[in-house]
C-alpha positions as a Markdown table, in Angstrom:
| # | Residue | x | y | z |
|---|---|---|---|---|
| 1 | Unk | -10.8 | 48.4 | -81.7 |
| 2 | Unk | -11.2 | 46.8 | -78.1 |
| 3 | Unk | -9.0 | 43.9 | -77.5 |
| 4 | Unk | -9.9 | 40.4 | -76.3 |
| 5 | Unk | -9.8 | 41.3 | -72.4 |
| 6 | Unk | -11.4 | 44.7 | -72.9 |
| 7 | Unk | -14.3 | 43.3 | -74.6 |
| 8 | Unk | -14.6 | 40.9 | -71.3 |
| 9 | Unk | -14.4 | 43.9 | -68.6 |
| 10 | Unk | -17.3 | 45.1 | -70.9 |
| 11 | Unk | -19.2 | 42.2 | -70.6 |
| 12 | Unk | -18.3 | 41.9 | -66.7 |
| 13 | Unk | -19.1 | 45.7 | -66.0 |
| 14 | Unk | -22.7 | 44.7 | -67.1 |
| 15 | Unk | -23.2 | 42.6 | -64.5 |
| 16 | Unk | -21.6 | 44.0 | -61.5 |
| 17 | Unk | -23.3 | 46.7 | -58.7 |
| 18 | Unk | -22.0 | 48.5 | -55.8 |
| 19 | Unk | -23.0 | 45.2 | -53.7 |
| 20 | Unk | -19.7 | 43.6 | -56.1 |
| 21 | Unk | -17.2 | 45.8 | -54.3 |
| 22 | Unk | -14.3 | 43.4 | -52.9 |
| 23 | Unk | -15.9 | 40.1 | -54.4 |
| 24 | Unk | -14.0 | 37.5 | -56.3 |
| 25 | Unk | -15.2 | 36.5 | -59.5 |
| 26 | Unk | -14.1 | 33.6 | -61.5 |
| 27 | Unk | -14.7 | 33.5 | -65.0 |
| 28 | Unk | -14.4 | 30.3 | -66.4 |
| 29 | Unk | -13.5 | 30.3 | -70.2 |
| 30 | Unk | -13.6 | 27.8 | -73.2 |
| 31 | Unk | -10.1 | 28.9 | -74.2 |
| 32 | Unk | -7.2 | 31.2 | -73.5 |
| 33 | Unk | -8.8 | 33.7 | -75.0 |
| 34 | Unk | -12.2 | 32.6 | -75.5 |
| 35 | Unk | -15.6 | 33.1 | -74.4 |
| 36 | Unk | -17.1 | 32.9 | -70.7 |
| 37 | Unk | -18.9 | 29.9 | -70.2 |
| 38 | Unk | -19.4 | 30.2 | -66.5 |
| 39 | Unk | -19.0 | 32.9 | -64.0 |
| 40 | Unk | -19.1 | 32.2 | -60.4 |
| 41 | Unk | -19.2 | 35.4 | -57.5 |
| 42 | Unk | -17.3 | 35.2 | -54.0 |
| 43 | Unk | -19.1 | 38.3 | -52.0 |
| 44 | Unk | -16.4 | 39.9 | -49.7 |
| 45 | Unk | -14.1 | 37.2 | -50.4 |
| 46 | Unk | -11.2 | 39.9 | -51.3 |
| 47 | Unk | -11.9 | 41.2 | -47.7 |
| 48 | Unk | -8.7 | 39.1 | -46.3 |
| 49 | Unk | -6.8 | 36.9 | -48.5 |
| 50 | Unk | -4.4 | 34.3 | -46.5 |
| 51 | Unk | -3.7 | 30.3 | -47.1 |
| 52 | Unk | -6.9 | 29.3 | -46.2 |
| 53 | Unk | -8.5 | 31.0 | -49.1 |
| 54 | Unk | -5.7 | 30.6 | -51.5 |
| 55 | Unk | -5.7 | 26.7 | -50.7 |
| 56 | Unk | -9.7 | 26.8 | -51.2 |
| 57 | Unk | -9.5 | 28.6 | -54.3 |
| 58 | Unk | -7.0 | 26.5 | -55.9 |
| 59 | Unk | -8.6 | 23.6 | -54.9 |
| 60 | Unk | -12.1 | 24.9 | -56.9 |
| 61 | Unk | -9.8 | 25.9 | -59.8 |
| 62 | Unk | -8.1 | 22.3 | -59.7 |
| 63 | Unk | -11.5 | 20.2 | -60.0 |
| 64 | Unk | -13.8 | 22.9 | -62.7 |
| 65 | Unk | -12.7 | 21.3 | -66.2 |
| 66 | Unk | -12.4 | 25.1 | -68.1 |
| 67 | Unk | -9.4 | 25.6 | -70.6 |
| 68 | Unk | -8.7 | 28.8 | -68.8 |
| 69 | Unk | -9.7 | 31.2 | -66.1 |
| 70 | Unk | -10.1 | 34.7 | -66.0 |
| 71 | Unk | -10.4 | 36.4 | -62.0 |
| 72 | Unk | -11.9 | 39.7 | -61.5 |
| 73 | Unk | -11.9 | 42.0 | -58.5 |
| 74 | Unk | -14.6 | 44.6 | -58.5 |
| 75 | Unk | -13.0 | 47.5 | -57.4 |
| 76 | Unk | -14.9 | 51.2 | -57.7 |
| 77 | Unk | -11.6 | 53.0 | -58.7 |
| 78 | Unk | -10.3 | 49.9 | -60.9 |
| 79 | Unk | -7.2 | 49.9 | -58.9 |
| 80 | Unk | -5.8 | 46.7 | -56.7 |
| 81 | Unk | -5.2 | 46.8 | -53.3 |
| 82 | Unk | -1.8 | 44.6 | -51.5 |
| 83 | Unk | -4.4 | 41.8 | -51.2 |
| 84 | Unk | -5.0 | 41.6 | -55.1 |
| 85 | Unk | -1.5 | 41.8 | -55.7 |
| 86 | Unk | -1.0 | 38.8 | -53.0 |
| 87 | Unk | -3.7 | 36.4 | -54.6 |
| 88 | Unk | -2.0 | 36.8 | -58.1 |
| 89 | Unk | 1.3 | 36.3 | -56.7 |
| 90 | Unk | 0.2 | 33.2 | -54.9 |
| 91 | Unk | -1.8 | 31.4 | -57.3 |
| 92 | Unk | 1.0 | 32.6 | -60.5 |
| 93 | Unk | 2.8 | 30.0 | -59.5 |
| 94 | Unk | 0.3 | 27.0 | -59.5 |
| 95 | Unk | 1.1 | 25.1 | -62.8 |
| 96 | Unk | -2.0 | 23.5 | -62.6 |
| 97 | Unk | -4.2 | 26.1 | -62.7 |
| 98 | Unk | -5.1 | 27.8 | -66.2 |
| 99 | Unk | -5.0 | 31.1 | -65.3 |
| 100 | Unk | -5.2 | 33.7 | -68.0 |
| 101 | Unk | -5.1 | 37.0 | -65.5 |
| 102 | Unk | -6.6 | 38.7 | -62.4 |
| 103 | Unk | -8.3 | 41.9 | -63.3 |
| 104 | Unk | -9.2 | 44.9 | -60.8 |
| 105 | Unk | -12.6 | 46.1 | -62.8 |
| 106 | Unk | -13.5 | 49.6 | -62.0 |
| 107 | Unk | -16.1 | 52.0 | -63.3 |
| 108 | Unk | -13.9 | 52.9 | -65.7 |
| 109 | Unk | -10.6 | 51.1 | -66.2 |
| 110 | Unk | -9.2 | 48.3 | -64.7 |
| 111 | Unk | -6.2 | 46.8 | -63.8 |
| 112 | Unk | -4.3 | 43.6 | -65.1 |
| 113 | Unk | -1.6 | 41.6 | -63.1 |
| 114 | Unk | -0.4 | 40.2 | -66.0 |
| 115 | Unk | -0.1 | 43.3 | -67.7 |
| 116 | Unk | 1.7 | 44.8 | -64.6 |
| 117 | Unk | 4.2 | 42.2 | -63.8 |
| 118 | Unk | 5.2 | 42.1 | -67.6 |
């Protein structure tokens, strides 16, 4: 049986195409480990992560009243890259921010921060 965050990489997968690769997707949820309620797409924005883009981001996910929020990286291999690894670590540490994981989404697996730093 497919667990909570399997059956949204499903639901993501269905929505992504090859134009996807490197984007930022914020899924914004009505609960820790609820349903999607709105989903917003950054193209390219994975292309170079640094302050300016971390302090834009947390300022988006400071103002959108969601419970919790889910981030997915469209990646064809479902594996991050240092820059993945880097937004995680930089917005893990923002209390304010409901964040329930970042997610590498591949064709066929992915890959969860929160999974890997446990």
């Amino acid at each position: 049986m497919a667990n909570w965050l399997d059956d949204r990489i499903y639901g993501l997968r269905g929505r992504l195409t090859p134009a996807d690769e490197g984007s930022l997707w914020l899924l914004f949820l009505d609960g820790p480990r609820g349903e999607v309620i709105l989903a917003s797409a950054f193209a390219d924005a994975m292309a170079h992560v640094d302050a300016q883009m971390t302090r834009n981001l947390v300022r988006i996910l400071d103002h959108v009243p969601a419970v919790a929020v889910l981030l997915a990286v469209p990646r064809a291999d479902g594996r991050p890259l240092p820059v993945d690894r880097q937004l995680w670590s930089d917005l893990e540490g923002h209390d304010a921010i409901p964040l329930v994981d970042l997610v590498v989404v591949g064709e066929t697996d992915y890959w969860s921060a929160r999974s890997a730093a446990a």
